[in-house]
C-alpha positions as CSV (number, residue, x, y, z in Angstrom):
1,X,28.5,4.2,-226.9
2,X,32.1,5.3,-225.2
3,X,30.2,6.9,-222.5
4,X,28.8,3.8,-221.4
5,X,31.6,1.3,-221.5
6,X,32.5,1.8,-217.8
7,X,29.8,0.4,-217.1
8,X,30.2,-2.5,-219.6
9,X,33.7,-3.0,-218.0
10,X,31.7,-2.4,-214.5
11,X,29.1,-5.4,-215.4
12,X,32.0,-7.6,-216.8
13,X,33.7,-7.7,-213.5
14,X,30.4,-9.1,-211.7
15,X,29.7,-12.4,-211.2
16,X,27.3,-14.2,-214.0
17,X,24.9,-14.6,-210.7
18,X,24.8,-11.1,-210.4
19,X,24.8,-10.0,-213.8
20,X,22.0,-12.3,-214.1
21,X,20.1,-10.7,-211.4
22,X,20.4,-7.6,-212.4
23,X,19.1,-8.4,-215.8
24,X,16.2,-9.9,-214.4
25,X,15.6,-7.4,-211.7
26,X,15.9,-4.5,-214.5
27,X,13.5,-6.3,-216.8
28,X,10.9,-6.9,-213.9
29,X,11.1,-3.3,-212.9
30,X,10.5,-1.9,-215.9
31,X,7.1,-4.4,-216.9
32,X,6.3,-3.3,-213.2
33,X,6.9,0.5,-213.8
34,X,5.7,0.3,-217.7
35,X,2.5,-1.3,-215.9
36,X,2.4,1.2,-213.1
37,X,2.0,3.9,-215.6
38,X,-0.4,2.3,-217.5
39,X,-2.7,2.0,-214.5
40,X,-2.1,5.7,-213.2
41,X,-3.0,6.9,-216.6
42,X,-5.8,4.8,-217.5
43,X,-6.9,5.8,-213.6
44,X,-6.7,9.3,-214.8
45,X,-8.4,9.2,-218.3
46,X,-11.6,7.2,-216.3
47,X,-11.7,10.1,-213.7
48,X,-11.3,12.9,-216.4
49,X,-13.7,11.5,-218.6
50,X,-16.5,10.6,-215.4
51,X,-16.1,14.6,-214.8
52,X,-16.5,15.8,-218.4
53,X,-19.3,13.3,-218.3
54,X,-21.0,15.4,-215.2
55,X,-19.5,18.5,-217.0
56,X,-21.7,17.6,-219.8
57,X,-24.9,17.1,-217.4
58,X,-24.7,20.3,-215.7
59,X,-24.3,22.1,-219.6
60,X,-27.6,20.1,-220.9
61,X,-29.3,21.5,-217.4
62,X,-28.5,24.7,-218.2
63,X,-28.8,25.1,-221.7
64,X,-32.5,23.6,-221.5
65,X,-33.5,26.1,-218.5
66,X,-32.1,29.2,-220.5
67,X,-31.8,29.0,-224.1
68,X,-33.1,26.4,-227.1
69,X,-32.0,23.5,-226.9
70,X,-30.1,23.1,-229.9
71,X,-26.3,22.9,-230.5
72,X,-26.3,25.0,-234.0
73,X,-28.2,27.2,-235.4
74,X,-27.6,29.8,-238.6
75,X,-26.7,33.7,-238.5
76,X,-27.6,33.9,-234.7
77,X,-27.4,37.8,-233.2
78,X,-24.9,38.3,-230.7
79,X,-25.4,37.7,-227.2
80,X,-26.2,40.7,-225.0
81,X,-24.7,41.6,-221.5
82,X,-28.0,41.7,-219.6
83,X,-28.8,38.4,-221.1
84,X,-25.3,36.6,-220.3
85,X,-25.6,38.1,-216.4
86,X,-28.8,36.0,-216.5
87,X,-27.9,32.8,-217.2
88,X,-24.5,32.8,-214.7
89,X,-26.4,34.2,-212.2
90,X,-29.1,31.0,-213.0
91,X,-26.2,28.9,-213.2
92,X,-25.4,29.1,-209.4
93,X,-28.5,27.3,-208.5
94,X,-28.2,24.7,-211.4
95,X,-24.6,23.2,-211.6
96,X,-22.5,22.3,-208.7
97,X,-20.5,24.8,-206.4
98,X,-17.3,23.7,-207.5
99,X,-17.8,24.6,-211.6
100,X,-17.0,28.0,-212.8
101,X,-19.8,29.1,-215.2
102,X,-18.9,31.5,-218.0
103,X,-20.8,33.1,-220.9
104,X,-18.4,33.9,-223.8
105,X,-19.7,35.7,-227.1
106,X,-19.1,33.6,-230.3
107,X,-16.0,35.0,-230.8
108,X,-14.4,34.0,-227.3
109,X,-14.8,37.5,-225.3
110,X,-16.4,36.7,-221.7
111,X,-19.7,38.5,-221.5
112,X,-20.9,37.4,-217.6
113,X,-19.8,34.7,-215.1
114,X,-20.7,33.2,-211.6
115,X,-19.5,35.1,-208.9
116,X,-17.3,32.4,-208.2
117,X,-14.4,33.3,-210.1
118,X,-13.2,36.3,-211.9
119,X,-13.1,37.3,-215.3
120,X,-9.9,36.3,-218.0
121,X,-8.6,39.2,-219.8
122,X,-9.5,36.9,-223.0
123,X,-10.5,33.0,-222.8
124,X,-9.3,31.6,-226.1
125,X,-5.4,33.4,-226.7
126,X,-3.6,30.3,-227.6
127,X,-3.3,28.4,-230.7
128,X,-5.0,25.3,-228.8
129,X,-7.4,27.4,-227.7
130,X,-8.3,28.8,-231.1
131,X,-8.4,24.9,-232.4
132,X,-11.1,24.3,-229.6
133,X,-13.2,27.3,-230.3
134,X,-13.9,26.1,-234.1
135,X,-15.0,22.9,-232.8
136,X,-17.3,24.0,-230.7
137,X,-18.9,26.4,-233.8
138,X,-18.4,23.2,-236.0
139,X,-19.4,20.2,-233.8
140,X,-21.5,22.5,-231.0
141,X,-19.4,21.5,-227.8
142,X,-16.0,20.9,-227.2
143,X,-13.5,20.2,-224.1
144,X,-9.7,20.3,-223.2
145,X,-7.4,20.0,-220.2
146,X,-5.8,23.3,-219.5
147,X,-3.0,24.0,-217.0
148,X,-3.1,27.7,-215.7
149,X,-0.3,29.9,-214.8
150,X,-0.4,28.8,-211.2
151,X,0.1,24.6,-212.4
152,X,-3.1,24.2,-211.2
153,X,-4.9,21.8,-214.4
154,X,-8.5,22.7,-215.0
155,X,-11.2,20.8,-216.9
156,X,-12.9,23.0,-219.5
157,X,-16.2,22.4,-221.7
158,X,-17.4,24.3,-224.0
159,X,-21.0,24.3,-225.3
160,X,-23.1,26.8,-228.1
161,X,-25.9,28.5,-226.3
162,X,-29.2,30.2,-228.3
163,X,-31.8,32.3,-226.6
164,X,-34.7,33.8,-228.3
165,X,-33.9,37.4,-229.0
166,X,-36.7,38.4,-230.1
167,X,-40.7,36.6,-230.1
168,X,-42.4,38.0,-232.7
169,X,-39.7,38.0,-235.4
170,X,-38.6,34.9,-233.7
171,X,-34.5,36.1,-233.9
172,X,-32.0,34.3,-231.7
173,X,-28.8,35.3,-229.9
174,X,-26.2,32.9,-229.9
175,X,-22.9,32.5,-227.3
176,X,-20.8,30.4,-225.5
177,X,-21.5,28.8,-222.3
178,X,-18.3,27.5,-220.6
179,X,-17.8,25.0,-217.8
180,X,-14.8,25.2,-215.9
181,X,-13.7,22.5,-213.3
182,X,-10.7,22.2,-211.2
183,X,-8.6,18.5,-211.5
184,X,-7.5,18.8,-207.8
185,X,-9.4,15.6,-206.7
186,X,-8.6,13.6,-209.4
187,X,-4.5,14.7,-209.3
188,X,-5.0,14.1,-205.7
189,X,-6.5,10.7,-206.8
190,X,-3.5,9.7,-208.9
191,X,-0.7,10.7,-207.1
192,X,-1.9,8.5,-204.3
193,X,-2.0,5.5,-206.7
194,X,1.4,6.2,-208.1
195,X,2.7,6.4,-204.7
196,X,0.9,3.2,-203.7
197,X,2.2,1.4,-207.0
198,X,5.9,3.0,-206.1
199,X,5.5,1.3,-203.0
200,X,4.3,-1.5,-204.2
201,X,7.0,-2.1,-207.0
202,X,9.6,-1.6,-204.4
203,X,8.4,-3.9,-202.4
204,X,7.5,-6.7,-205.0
205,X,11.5,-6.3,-205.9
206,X,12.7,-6.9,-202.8
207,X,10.2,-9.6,-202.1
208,X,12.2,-11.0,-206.0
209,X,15.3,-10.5,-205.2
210,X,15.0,-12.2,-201.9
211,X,13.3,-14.9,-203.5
212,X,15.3,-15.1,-207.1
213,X,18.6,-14.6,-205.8
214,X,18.9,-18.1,-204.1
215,X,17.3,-19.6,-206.8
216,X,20.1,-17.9,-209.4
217,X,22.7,-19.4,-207.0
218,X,20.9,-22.9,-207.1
219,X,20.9,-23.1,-210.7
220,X,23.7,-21.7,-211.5
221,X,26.0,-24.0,-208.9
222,X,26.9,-26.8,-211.7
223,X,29.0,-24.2,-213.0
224,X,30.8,-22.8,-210.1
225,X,31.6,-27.1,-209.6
226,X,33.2,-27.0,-213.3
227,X,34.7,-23.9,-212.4
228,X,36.6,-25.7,-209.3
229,X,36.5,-28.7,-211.5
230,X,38.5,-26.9,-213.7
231,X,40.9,-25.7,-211.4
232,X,41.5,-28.9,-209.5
233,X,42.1,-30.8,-213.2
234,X,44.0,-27.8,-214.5
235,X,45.9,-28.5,-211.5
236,X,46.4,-32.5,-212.6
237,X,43.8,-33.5,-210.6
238,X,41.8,-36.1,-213.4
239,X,39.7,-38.1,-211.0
240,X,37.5,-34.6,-210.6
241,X,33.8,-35.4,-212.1
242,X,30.7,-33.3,-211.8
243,X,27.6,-34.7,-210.0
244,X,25.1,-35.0,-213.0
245,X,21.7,-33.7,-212.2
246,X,18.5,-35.1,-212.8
247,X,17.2,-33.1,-215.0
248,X,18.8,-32.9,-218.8
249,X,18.3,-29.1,-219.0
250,X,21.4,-27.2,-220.9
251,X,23.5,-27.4,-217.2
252,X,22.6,-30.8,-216.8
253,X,23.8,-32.2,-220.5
254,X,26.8,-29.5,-219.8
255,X,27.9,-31.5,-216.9
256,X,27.5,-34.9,-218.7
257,X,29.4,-33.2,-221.7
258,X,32.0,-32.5,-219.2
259,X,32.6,-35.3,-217.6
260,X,32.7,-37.2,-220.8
261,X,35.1,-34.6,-221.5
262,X,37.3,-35.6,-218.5
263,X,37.0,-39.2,-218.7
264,X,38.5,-39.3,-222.4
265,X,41.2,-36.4,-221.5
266,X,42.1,-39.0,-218.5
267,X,42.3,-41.9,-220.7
268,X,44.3,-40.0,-223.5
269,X,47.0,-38.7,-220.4
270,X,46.7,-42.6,-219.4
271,X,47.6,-44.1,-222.9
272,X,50.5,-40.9,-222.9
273,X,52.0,-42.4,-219.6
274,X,51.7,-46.0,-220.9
275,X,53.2,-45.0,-224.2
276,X,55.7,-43.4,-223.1
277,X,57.0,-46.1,-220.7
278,X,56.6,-48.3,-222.9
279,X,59.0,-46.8,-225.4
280,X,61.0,-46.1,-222.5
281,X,61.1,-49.8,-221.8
282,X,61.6,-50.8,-225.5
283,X,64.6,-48.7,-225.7
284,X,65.9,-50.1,-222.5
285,X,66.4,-53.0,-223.6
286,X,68.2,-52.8,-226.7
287,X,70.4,-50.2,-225.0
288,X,71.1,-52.2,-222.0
289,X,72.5,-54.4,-224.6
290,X,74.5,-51.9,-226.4
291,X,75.6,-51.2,-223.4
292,X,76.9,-54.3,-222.1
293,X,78.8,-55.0,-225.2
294,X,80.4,-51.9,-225.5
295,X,81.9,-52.4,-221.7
296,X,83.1,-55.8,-222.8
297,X,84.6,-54.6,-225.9
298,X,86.4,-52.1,-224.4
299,X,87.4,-54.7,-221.1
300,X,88.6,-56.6,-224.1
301,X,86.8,-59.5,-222.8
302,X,86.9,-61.2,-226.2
303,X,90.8,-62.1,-225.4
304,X,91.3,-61.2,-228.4
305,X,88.9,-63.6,-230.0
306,X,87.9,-62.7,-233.3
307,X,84.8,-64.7,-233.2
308,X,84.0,-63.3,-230.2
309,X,84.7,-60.0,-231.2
310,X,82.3,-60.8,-234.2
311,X,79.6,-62.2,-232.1
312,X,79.4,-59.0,-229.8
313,X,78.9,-56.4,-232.7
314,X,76.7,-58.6,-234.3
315,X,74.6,-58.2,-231.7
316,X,75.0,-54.5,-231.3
317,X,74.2,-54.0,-235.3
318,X,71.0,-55.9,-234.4
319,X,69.8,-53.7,-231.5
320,X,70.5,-50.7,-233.2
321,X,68.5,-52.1,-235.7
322,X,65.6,-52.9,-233.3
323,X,66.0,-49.1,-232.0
324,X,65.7,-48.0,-235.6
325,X,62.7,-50.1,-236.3
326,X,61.2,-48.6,-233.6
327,X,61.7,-45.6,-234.3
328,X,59.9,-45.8,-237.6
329,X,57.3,-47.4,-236.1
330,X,56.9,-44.5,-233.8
331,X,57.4,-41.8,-236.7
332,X,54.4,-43.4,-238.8
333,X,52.3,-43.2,-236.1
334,X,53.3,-39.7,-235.3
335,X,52.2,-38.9,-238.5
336,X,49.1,-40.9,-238.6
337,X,47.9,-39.0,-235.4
338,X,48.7,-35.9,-237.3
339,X,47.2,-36.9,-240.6
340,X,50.2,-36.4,-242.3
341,X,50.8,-39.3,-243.8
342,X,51.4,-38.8,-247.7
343,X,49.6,-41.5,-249.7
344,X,51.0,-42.0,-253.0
345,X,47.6,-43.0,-254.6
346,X,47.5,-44.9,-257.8
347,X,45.1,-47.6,-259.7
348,X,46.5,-50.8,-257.7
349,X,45.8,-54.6,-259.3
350,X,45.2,-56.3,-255.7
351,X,45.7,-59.4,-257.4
352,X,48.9,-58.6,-258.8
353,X,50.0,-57.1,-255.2
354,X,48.9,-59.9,-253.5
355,X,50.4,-61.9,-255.4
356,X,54.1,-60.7,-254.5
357,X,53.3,-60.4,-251.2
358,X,52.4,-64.4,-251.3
359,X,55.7,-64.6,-253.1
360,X,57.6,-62.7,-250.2
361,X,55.5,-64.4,-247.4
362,X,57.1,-67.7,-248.7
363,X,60.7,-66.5,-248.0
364,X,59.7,-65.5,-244.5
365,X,57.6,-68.7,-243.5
366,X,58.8,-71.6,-241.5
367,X,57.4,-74.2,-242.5
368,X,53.7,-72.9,-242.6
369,X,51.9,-73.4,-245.5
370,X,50.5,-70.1,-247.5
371,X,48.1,-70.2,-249.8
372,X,46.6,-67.7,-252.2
373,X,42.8,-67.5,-253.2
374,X,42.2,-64.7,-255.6
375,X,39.0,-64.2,-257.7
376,X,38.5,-64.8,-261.5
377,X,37.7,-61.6,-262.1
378,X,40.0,-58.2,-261.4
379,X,39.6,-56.7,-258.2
380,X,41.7,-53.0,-257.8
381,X,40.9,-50.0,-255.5
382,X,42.7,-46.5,-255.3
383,X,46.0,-46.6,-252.9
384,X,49.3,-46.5,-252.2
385,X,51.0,-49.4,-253.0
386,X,53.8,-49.6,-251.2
387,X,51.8,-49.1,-247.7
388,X,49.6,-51.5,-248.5
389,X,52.3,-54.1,-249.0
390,X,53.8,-53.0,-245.5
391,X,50.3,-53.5,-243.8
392,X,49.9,-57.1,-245.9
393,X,53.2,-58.6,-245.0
394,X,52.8,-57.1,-241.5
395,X,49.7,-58.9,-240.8
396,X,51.1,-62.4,-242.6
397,X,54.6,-61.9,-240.5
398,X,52.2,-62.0,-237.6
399,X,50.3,-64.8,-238.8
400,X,53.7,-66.8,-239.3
401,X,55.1,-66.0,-236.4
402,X,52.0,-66.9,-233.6
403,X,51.4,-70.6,-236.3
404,X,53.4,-73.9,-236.0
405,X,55.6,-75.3,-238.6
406,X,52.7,-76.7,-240.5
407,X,50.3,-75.1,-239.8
408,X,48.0,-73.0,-242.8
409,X,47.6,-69.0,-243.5
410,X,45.3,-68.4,-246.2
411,X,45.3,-65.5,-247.9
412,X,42.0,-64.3,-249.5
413,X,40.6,-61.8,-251.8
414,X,37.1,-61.0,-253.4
415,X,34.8,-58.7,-254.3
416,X,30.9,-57.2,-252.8
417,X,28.5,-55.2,-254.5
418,X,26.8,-53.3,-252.2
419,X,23.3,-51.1,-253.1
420,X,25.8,-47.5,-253.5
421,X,29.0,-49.1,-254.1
422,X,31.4,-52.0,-254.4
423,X,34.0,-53.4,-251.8
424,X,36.7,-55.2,-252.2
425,X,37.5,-57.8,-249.1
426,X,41.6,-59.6,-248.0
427,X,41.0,-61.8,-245.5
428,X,44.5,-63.4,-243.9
429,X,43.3,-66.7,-241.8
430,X,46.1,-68.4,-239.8
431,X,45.6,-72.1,-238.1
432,X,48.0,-70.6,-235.0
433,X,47.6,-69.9,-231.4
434,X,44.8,-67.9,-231.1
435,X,44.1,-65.0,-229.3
436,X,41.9,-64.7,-225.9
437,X,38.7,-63.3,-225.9
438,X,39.2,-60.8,-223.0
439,X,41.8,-59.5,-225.5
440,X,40.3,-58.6,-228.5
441,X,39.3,-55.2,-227.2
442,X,42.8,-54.4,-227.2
443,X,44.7,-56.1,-230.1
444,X,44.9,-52.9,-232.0
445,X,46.3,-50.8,-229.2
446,X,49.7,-49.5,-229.0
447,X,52.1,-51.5,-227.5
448,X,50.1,-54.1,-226.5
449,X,50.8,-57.7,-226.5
450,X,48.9,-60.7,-225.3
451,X,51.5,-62.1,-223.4
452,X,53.9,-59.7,-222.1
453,X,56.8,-62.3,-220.5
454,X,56.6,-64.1,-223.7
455,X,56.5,-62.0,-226.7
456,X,59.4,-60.0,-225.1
457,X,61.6,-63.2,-224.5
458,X,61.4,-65.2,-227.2
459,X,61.6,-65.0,-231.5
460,X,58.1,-64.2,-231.4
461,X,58.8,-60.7,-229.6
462,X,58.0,-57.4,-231.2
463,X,57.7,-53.6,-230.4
464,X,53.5,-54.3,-230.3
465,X,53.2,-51.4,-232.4
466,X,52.2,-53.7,-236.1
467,X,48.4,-53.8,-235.6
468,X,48.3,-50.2,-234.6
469,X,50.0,-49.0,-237.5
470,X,48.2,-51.2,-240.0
471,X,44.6,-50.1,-238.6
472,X,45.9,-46.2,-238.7
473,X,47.2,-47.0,-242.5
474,X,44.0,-48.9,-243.2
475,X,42.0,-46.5,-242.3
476,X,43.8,-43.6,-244.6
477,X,42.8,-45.5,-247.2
478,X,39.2,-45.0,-246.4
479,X,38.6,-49.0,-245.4
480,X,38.3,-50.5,-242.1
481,X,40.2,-53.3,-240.3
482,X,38.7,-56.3,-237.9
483,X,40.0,-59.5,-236.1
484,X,37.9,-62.6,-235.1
485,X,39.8,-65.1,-233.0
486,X,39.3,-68.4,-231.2
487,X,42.3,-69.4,-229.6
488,X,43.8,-72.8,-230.3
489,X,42.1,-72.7,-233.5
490,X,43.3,-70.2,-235.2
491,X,42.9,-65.9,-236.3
492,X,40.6,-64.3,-239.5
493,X,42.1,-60.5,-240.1
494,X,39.5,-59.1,-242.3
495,X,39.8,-55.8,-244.5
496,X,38.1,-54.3,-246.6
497,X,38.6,-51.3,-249.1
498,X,36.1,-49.6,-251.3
499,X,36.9,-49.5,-254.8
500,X,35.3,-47.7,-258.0
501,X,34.6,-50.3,-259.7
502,X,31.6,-53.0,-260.0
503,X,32.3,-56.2,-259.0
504,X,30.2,-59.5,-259.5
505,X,27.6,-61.0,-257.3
506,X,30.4,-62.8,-254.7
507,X,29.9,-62.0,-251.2
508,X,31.7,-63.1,-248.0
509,X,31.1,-66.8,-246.9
């Protein structure tokens, strides 16, 4: 295999049009050549086997004008001389000018022959020969291709000869009568249709690869487009897209594959360039603030004033508070991207959890109303306990902080049996603002906030971050997260968790 891998290294420097050519072009040539022999040599055998066929005549001529006509016969005398010279000099008149006529004695010696020829210093030498000889005393004829010294081939039957030897005691002679026939015409014959078919296969290629070639390049151009595709987006070009061909063959679903491909790798780079300003801008601020305190500490423009002094590192301790928060935020979902968020996993009570999480939620309202509706029954799932608090008193801080002193936040648990499995549902339903419908899509993106000017400026502002890390957290613990909304009127966060146990009959309202 070394031998050859110059030319593996030779093929893998070609273009795939090429190498596809090639393939094709040396497949074709050899059906056309495997095909072209086929021909020649099924030419060949037809044309052999018409001239054995006339071979054969010429023998049954003879053998009926000078001897019995029989193919075996038992204990025959040996042929004489006088009687061999008669028959190959009959034999001019009887077969055709161009066969040699020889009388052989039984054991292969040549006795007489036409005059147009000489005599062999013995017929049957070879091994072959030999073979051929018993098959004619076995089967009373025989014939084989021969190619003399000179490479001339010769066509040569053989056929068992009687005479009668002797009339009143009815004794017969036996020999050999030959038939010997040159092949020129029918080499002649197939050399010129294995030069036509030469000519013909060359031609047919060329005709191919004048034909295929284009036809390679044509189908073939989707992916010299995602080769420049490529090179353009490898270059930061994301706006490149592939013209999608009609037809859905493996090109045509590998250019939709790829520009699917492209359209999400442009939207992740787009949510990377929006995330990152936005953490730029949320550490802007804080540290705008940091900053401006600092410079007015150290201008001393507190005059001293011990309140004042108070005041201004008050509000440093809570931006670097904010920063930290932030940062914690942006950790988690670091890690949720990752999957390497350790869940502590143990039997939780949701009822008991919910409960101090209502208890908590109380200390944080102002002046909502919470209430708790829990089912008779125990409801628990698999989990970590302390995430799941986080992602419940993330979702009620929300609740509080988008509803009006007065308003109601319900929270809500119960259980579904499904067919397979059991389910257990926390709804949190607030009475607050609302949230738009052209929003929805994007409540659970990072950094997103339904009014930007407003949740930045006022108590209600946060980093945006709270729905994408409760969703991410939600959905570690195997259970899913959704948000109806009707603004004015009110929000319905709805999750649900599977659980191992089997729960009664209650399903959602």
């Amino acid at each position: 295999m070394r031998r050859f891998s110059w030319l593996s290294l030779w093929l893998n420097r070609l273009p795939l049009r090429w190498r596809v050519a090639l393939v094709s072009f040396g497949l074709l040539a050899l059906i056309l050549i495997t095909m072209g022999i086929v021909v020649s040599s099924a030419e060949e055998q037809v044309l052999l086997s018409n001239q054995l066929s006339t071979l054969n005549t010429q023998a049954s001529i003879l053998i009926n004008a000078s001897g019995v006509p029989t193919n075996t016969l038992s204990n025959p005398l040996p042929l004489s001389l006088n009687r061999a010279r008669e028959i190959a000099s009959k034999a001019q008149s009887l077969v055709d000018k161009s066969t040699l006529v020889t009388i052989l004695s039984l054991d292969g010696h040549p006795l007489a022959q036409s005059d147009k020829g000489k005599f062999s210093a013995t017929i049957f030498s070879s091994e072959q020969e030999q073979e051929l000889l018993q098959q004619v005393h076995k089967q009373g004829h025989a014939s084989m291709l021969m190619t003399l010294p000179n490479g001339q081939r010769q066509l040569v039957a053989c056929y068992n000869i009687f005479i009668v030897a002797d009339k009143q005691s009815m004794a017969y002679a036996g020999g050999i009568l030959q038939l010997q026939s040159s092949t020129t015409v029918i080499d002649s014959a197939v050399s010129s249709t294995r030069l036509l078919l030469l000519i013909a296969i060359t031609i047919g290629l060329l005709v191919a690869a004048l034909l295929t070639l284009p036809l390679i390049r044509h189908a073939l151009r989707p992916l010299a487009e995602i080769e420049r595709a490529s090179m353009r987006i490898a270059g930061g070009d994301l706006t490149q897209r592939l013209s999608e061909p009609p037809t859905q063959d493996e090109l045509g679903r590998l250019a939709t594959a790829f520009n699917s491909m492209v359209i999400r790798l442009e939207h992740m780079f787009a949510r990377q360039k929006q995330f990152v300003a936005d953490v730029s801008h949320e550490l802007r601020t804080p540290l705008t603030g940091l900053g401006g305190s600092l410079e007015m500490l150290l201008l001393e423009a507190d005059n001293g004033d011990a309140v004042a002094k108070r005041r201004l590192m008050l509000g440093m301790y809570n931006e670097v508070e904010r920063m930290q928060r932030l940062v914690a935020d942006l950790l988690v979902l670091s890690r949720l991207d990752e999957g390497q968020v350790k869940l502590r996993k143990t039997h939780i009570d949701l009822c008991q959890l919910l409960t101090n999480v209502k208890e908590q939620a109380d200390i944080l309202a102002q002046g909502q109303h919470i209430t708790l509706d829990l089912p008779k029954q125990p409801l628990s799932i698999e989990g970590d306990s302390d995430q799941l608090r986080r992602v419940f008193l993330n979702l009620i801080e929300n609740a509080i902080k988008f509803t009006p002193p007065g308003g109601d936040i319900t929270l809500r648990a119960l259980g579904k049996q499904c067919e397979d499995c059991s389910l257990a549902f926390i709804e949190i339903t607030d009475t607050g603002l609302g949230i738009p419908a052209s929003a929805l899509p994007h409540i659970f993106d990072r950094f997103y906030r339904v009014d930007q000017a407003r949740t930045r400026t006022t108590a209600q502002s946060g980093s945006g971050l709270g729905l994408s890390i409760a969703q991410g957290l939600v959905h570690a613990h195997g259970g899913t997260i959704t948000l109806t909304s009707t603004p004015n009127q009110g929000t319905t966060i709805t999750l649900q968790f599977p659980t191992n146990q089997r729960v009664g009959n209650q399903v959602m309202p």
